[in-house]
MARBA-135944 format. One record per residue (C-alpha): residue in three letters; x, y, z. Coordinates in pm, whole numbers, plus 50000, padded with zeros to 5 digits. Layout:
! residues N
ALAXYZ;...
This chain:
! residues 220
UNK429057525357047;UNK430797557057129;UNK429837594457068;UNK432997599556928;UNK432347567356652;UNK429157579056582;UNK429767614456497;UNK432707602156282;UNK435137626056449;UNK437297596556583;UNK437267557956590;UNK439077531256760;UNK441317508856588;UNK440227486456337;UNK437007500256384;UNK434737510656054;UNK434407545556065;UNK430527560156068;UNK428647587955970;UNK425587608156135;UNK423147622255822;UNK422387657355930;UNK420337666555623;UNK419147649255304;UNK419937679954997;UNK418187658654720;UNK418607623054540;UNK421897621654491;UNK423237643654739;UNK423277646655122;UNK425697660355433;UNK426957640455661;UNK428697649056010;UNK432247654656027;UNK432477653955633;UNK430427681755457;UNK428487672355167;UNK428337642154982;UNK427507632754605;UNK426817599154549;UNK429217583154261;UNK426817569653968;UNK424007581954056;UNK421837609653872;UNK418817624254043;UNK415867646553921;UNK416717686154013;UNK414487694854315;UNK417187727954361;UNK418987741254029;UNK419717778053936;UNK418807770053557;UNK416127746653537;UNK412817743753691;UNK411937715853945;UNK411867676053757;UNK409417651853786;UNK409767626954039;UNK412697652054209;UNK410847650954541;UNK409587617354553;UNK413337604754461;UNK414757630554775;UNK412207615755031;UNK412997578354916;UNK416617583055055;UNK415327601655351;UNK413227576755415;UNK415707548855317;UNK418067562755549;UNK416417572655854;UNK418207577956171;UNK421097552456064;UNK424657561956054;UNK426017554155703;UNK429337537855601;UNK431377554255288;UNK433557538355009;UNK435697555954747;UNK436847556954395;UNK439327569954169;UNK438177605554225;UNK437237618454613;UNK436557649354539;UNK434397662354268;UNK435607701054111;UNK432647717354371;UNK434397703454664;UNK431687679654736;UNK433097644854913;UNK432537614854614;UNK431367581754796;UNK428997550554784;UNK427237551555079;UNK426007521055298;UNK423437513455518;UNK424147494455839;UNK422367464255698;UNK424917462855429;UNK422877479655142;UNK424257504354927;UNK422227536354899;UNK423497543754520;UNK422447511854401;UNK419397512454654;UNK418517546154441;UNK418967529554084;UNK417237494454151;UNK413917511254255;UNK413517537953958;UNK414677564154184;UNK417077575354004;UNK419287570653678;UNK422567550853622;UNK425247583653564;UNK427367571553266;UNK429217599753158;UNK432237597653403;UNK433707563353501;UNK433307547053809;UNK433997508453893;UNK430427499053949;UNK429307514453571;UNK428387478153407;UNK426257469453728;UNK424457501353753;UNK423887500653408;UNK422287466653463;UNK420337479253777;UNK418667510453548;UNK417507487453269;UNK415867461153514;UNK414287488553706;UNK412877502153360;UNK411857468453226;UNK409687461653528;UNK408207501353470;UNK409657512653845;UNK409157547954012;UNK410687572353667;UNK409987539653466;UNK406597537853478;UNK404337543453186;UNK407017542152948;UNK407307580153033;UNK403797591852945;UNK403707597953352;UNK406717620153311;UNK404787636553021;UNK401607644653168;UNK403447658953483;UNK405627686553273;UNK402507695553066;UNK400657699353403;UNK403557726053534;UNK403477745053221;UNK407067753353211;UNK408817744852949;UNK413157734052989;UNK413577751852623;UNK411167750252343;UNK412147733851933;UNK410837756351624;UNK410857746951288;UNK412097775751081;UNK411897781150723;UNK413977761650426;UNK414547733450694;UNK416277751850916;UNK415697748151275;UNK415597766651601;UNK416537763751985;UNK415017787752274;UNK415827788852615;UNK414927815752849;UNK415547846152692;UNK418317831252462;UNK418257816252123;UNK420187792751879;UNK418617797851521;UNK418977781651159;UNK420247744951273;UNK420757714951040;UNK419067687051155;UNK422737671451297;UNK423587706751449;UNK420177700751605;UNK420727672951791;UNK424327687551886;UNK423267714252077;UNK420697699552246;UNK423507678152395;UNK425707709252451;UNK422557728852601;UNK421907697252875;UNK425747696652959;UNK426247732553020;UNK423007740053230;UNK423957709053441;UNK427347723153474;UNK427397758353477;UNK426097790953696;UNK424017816253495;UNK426857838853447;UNK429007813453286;UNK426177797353117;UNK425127831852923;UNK429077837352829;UNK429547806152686;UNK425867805252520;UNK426597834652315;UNK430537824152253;UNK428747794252081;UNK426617811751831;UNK423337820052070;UNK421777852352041;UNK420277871452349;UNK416367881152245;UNK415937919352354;UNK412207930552310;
């Protein structure tokens, strides 16, 4: 095989174009030679590196399974409906020279969770590949998620912490910023809204839009 086919610069004819891993950024993401970085399409990894939220369990043992799946191989890449994702980052399934996909590689062994909120082809089948890898208690899986449990109490860090207020009300605080006096419903909508925008946002636009949706900022 040529230098030229194995850096993925250029490639004869007919030829399937490969890719030289240069470093493995966490679960779902890694860069590749010749293409920048890549996220993997419908796959959702613990944080090991996130500007809002503290390290996840089973972030590192998820990042070395792919380094270690990988190795030294040069990897193959398919494409959806969307190439790009809005950071820039290259959208692919990647494959392994012996034909295995890395994505569903990721799922299968409790690695890693089946990412449902955007549409892919392959959503039924990775859906299918998350809920055999939790019926058979696999890497996240395992202990119904008392493992999971026991590791957060152990790091004593807490994502955001639940109060029950007076009258029924209740109460949301993260970091130094609060949501107070929530129905039960509002409760659970926030929540949602609080997972979405740390996932999504940088601290600066995480703080404006907190406190354009009704958070307060708690000054001492």
């Amino acid at each position: 095989m040529s230098s030229a086919l194995q850096t993925g610069q250029s490639r004869p004819a007919g030829a399937e174009q490969l890719f030289r891993v240069i470093r493995i950024i966490d679960g779902d993401s890694l860069e590749l030679e010749g293409v920048g970085e890549v996220r993997l399409i419908g796959v959702d990894t613990p944080e090991l590196y996130h500007p809002l939220k503290p390290v996840q369990y089973y972030a590192r043992e998820s990042s070395e399974f792919v380094r270690t799946t990988l190795g030294r191989s040069l990897v193959r890449l398919e494409y959806d409906q969307e190439k790009v994702d809005k950071y820039g980052r290259t959208l692919a399934y990647v494959f392994l020279p012996d034909g295995r996909c890395l994505n569903e590689e990721i799922i299968k062994n409790g690695y890693g969770f089946a990412l449902l909120r955007f549409q892919f082809k392959h959503l039924v089948r990775y859906r299918q590949l998350e809920a055999q890898a939790r019926e058979k208690g696999l890497g996240l899986w395992r202990d119904r998620g008392l493992a999971e449990l026991r590791w957060i109490l152990d790091q004593k860090t807490t994502p955001y912490e639940i109060f029950e207020m007076a009258n029924n009300w209740w109460g949301i605080r993260y970091r130094e910023y609060a949501r107070l006096r929530l129905t039960t419903d509002e409760l659970g909508r926030e929540l949602a809204n609080l997972r979405q925008w740390t996932n999504e946002f940088s601290p600066a636009d995480l703080e404006k839009t907190l406190l354009a949706n009704g958070w307060l900022k708690i000054t001492r």
